[in-house]
C-alpha positions in Angstrom: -79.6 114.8 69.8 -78.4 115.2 66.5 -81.3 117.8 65.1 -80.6 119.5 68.6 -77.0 120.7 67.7 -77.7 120.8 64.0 -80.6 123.8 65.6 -78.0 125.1 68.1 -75.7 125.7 65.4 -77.7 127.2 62.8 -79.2 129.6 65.5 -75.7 130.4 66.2 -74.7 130.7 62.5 -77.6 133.2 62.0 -76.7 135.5 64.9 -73.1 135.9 63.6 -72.5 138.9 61.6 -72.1 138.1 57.7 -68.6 138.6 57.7 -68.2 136.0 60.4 -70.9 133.5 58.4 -68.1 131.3 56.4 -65.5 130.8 59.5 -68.6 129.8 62.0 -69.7 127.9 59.1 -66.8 125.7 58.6 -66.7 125.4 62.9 -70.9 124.2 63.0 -69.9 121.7 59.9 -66.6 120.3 61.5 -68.7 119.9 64.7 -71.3 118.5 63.3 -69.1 116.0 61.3 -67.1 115.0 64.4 -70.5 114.4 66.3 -71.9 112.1 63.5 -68.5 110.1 63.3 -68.4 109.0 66.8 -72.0 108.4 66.6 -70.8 106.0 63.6 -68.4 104.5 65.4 -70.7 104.3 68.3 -73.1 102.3 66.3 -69.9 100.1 65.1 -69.5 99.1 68.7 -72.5 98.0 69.4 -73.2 96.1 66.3 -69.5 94.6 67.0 -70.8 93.6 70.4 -74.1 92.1 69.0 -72.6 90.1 66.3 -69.9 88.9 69.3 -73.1 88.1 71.4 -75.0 86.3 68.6 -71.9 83.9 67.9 -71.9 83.3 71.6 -75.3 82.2 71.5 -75.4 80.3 68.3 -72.6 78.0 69.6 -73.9 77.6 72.9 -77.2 76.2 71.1 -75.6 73.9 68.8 -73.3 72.9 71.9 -76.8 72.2 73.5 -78.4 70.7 70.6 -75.4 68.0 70.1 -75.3 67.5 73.4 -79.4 66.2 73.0 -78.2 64.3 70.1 -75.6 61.9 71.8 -78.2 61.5 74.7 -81.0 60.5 72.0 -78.4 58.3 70.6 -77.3 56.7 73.9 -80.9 56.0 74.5 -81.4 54.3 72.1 -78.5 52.1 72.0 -79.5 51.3 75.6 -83.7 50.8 74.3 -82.1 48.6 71.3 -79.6 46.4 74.1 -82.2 46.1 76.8 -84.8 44.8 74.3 -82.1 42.2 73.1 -81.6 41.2 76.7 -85.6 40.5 77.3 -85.4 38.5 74.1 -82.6 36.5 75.6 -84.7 36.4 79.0 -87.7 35.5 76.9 -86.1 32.6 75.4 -84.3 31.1 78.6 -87.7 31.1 80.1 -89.6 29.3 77.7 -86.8 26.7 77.4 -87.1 26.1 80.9 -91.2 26.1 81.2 -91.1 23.3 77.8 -89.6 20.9 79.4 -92.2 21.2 82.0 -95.1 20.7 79.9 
């Protein structure tokens, strides 16, 4: 889009009659200059709105990843208690077959 008005305006700067070259000149640069500065700030925007979206993301994974954590954690406080209460189940069983023997 850009090389399209840069050609328009040179084509335009050429057809103007020398004594006209320096004002049309100054018009095709200004133009030129106020196309590439929105474009800038275009580009601004959207690398605002990525960086925004990125953020988003990261915290939404670490939100995810801590959330994996406690559960991985909880497990195994539950694996850990549950194997002390077979132990304890264990036990109260063979106390109660040795008398029987």
């Amino acid at each position: 889009m850009v090389q399209f008005v840069a050609f328009l305006l040179i084509i335009f700067v050429r057809v103007t009659g020398a004594q006209n070259e320096q004002p049309c000149c100054a018009v095709a640069s200004s133009i030129i200059s106020q196309f590439s500065r929105q474009q800038l700030e275009a580009l601004d925007r959207v690398a605002q709105t990525s960086e925004a979206r990125h953020s988003q993301i990261t915290q939404s994974v670490q939100v995810v990843a801590d959330k994996q954590q406690r559960g991985e954690l909880k497990l195994s406080q539950m694996e850990s208690q549950l194997e002390q209460y077979m132990q304890e189940l264990r036990a109260e069983l063979q106390s109660q077959i040795d008398p029987l023997a």
